[in-house]
C-alpha angles and dihedrals in degrees: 000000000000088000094059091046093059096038091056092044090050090041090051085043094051095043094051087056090043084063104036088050086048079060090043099054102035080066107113128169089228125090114246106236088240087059107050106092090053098049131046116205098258094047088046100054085046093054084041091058101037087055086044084058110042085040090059089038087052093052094048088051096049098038087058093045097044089050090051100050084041088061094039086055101039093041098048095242102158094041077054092057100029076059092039086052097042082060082069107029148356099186107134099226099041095046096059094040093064098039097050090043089043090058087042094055087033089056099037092053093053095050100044095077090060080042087066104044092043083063110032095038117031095023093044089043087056104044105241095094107106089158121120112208093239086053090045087055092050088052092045091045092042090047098049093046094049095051080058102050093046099033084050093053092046100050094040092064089042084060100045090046091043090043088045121030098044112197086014090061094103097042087045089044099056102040093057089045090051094045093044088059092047088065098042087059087049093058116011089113090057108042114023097031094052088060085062112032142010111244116195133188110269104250120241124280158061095354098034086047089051098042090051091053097056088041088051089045090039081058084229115135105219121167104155102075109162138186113217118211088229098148089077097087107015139017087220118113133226147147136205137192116211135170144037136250104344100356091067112135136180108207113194114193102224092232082061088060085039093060103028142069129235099258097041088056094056089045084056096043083050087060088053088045092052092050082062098043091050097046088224083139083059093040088052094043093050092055097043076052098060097047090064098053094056090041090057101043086051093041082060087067092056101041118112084005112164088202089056104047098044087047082059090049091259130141104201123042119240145163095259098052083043098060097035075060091043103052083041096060089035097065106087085056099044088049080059097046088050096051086052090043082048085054098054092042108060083036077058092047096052087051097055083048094057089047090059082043091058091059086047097252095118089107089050092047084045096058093033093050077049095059100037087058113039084049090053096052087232119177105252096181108046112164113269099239084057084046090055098037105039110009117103092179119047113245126280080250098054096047103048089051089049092047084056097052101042087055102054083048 
C-alpha cells in the first residue's frame, strides 16, 4: 500500500512538471503571427520574461514541496505524529483536529517564504505588486486563521456524523458539506471578502446607469452592485459575480474601472450575467455536489483502515490517516475529474461570451478581454495539451475567434 501512495504522488508530481516544461518550451522571442496585433515587441518580451519567471518560480516551489511531502511519506512522519499526538490524547474528536491543524500551519509557515518572493520580487519586478509587508502578514495571519476556523467547524461535524451515525457517515456527510458550501456561496461576499477589502456601492452615474440598463434589458434584477479595493494589493483587474436570488451581487475590482471604458465593462459584467442566465453557477454546484458525494461514499472504504495507516508509518488505525491515504490514491482519478470539470467549464465560458454577443457587445468583450490580459502579462499561447489538462477558461486567442464567429452568425 505505501508503495502505491508514493507511486501515485511521484506520477501527479511528474506530470505537473511534464505540463509546465511543455509551457516552458512552446516560449519564443519572437512574436507568434496571431499575436501580433495584440502585442507590440516591447510588451511582448516584457510578458515573455514575467511567464519565464513565474514558470521557473513555479518548478523550485514544487520541487521543494514535493520533496518535502516524498520524505513525510517515506519516512513515516505522520504515523510519527499521529503517535506523538496519541501520548497526549485519543478523543476522537481532539486527535483529528491537531493533527490536521498541525499539517495546515505546518504547511502555511514552508510556503510562505515562496508567498513573499513571489510577491516582492516577481510581482514588484513586474509592476503589478501594490502589497506593503505589514498588509502581506495580516492576510497571512487572517487566512490562516480563518482555514482554521472553517476547516475546524467542517471536520468537527465529519467526526461527530462518522462517531456517531455509523453506515450513514458518507450520505450525512455529504449533505452537511454540501449544505455548508451553499452557504458559503450565499454569503462569501459578505463575510469572508469583507476580512480582507472594503466593497462600496458603486455611486450613481454614467457606469451604474449603463450597467442597470443592460441588467433591465437583460431582464436580470440586480440591486447589489459593489466596487473592491482591489488595487491594494495588485494592479491586476478583475470582476466576479456571487450569489443567488437576492443575494445576488456584482463585485468590480477598481483597477477594472481604472483600465476599462464604460461600455467594455458592461460587455465583461454580460458575460457574468450570462453565466447566470445560463445556470451554468447551479449546473457547477450540482456537479461539485455530486463529487462529493462519490468522493465520500468512497472516503467511508478507507476510513479506520490498518493498511492505510501502517503504509503512512502509523500503529493504530484512525479517520484522519485514513483520509491523508484516501486523497493520495485518489489523485489519478481526481486529476481526471478536473480535466473533465476544466472541460465544462471553458464550454461554460463560450457560452457566457455569446450571451454578451447577443446584446451587441462582442466587439467591446473583445477589446476589454484585450486590455485585462495583456496588463496582466497573461500567457496567450499556452500549449494545447496545458490548455486541456489545466485551463478552466479557453485562451485570449480561442475566445476571440469564437466571439467572432458567434457574431457573424
Amino acid at each position: 500500500m505505501a508503495f502505491f501512495i508514493i507511486a501515485f504522488f511521484v506520477f501527479g508530481f511528474l506530470w505537473e512538471q511534464f505540463l509546465l516544461r511543455l509551457d516552458i518550451k512552446r516560449m519564443s522571442p519572437r512574436i507568434p503571427p496571431e499575436l501580433g496585433k495584440i502585442y507590440n515587441a516591447e510588451d511582448y518580451a516584457r510578458q515573455q520574461a514575467y511567464q519565464k519567471a513565474s514558470s521557473r518560480f513555479s518548478q523550485l516551489s514544487a520541487a521543494l514541496s514535493f520533496t518535502i511531502v516524498l520524505f513525510v511519506l517515506s519516512f513515516g512522519a505522520l504515523g510519527w505524529l499521529d503517535d506523538f499526538l496519541r501520548g497526549h490524547t485519543s478523543h476522537f474528536l481532539l486527535l483529528p483536529l491537531a493533527f490536521f491543524g498541525i499539517l495546515l500551519v505546518a504547511s502555511e509557515i514552508v510556503h510562505l517564504p515562496f508567498r513573499w518572493y513571489a510577491v516582492f520580487t516577481i510581482e514588484e519586478r513586474f509592476g503589478f505588486n501594490n502589497s506593503t509587508p505589514g498588509l502581506f502578514i495580516a492576510d497571512f495571519l487572517k487566512g490562516m486563521l480563518l482555514s482554521l476556523l472553517i476547516g475546524g467547524i467542517l471536520l468537527t461535524a465529519v467526526l461527530y456524523i462518522y462517531q456517531y451515525t455509523g453506515g450513514w457517515f458518507w450520505l450525512l456527510a455529504w449533505l452537511f458539506i454540501s449544505g455548508f458550501s451553499l452557504l458559503m456561496t450565499f454569503f462569501y461576499s459578505e463575510w469572508i471578502v469583507p476580512l480582507f477589502n472594503k466593497q462600496t456601492p458603486l455611486a450613481a452615474g454614467e457606469l451604474r446607469t449603463a450597467i442597470e440598463a443592460f441588467a433591465d434589458k437583460a431582464g436580470f434584477r440586480l440591486d447589489n452592485i459593489y466596487v473592491m479595493d482591489g488595487s491594494k494589493r495588485s494592479t491586476k483587474a478583475n470582476a466576479y459575480f456571487t450569489g443567488f436570488g437576492k443575494k445576488k451581487r456584482i463585485v468590480l475590482f477598481d483597477t477594472l474601472m481604472n483600465e476599462l471604458g464604460t461600455t467594455e465593462i458592461v460587455a465583461v459584467l454580460a458575460h457574468e450575467i450570462g453565466h447566470y442566465k445560463r445556470k451554468h453557477i447551479v449546473k457547477s454546484m450540482l456537479i461539485s455536489v455530486a463529487s462529493m458525494g462519490v468522493m465520500c461514499a468512497l472516503l467511508s472504504f478507507f476510513l479506520d483502515s490498518p493498511r492505510i495507516a501502517r503504509a503512512l508509518g502509523g500503529e493504530v488505525a484512525s479517520f484522519h490517516l485514513g483520509a491523508i491515504g484516501f486523497l493520495l490514491l485518489f489523485s489519478p482519478a481526481s486529476e481526471i475529474l478536473h480535466v473533465i470539470v476544466n472541460y465544462i467549464s471553458r464550454k461554460n465560458e463560450y457560452e457566457a461570451d455569446g450571451f454578451a454577443v447577443r446584446f451587441g457587445l462582442g466587439d467591446a468583450l473583445i477589446s476589454g478581454l484585450k486590455k485585462i490580459s495583456t496588463k496582466a502579462l497573461i500567457n496567450l499561447n499556452p500549449h494545447p495539451l496545458v490548455v486541456f489538462c489545466q485551463y478552466s477558461h479557453p485562451t485570449l486567442l480561442q475566445r476571440i475567434f469564437r466571439i467572432k464567429e458567434a457574431r457573424a452568425g
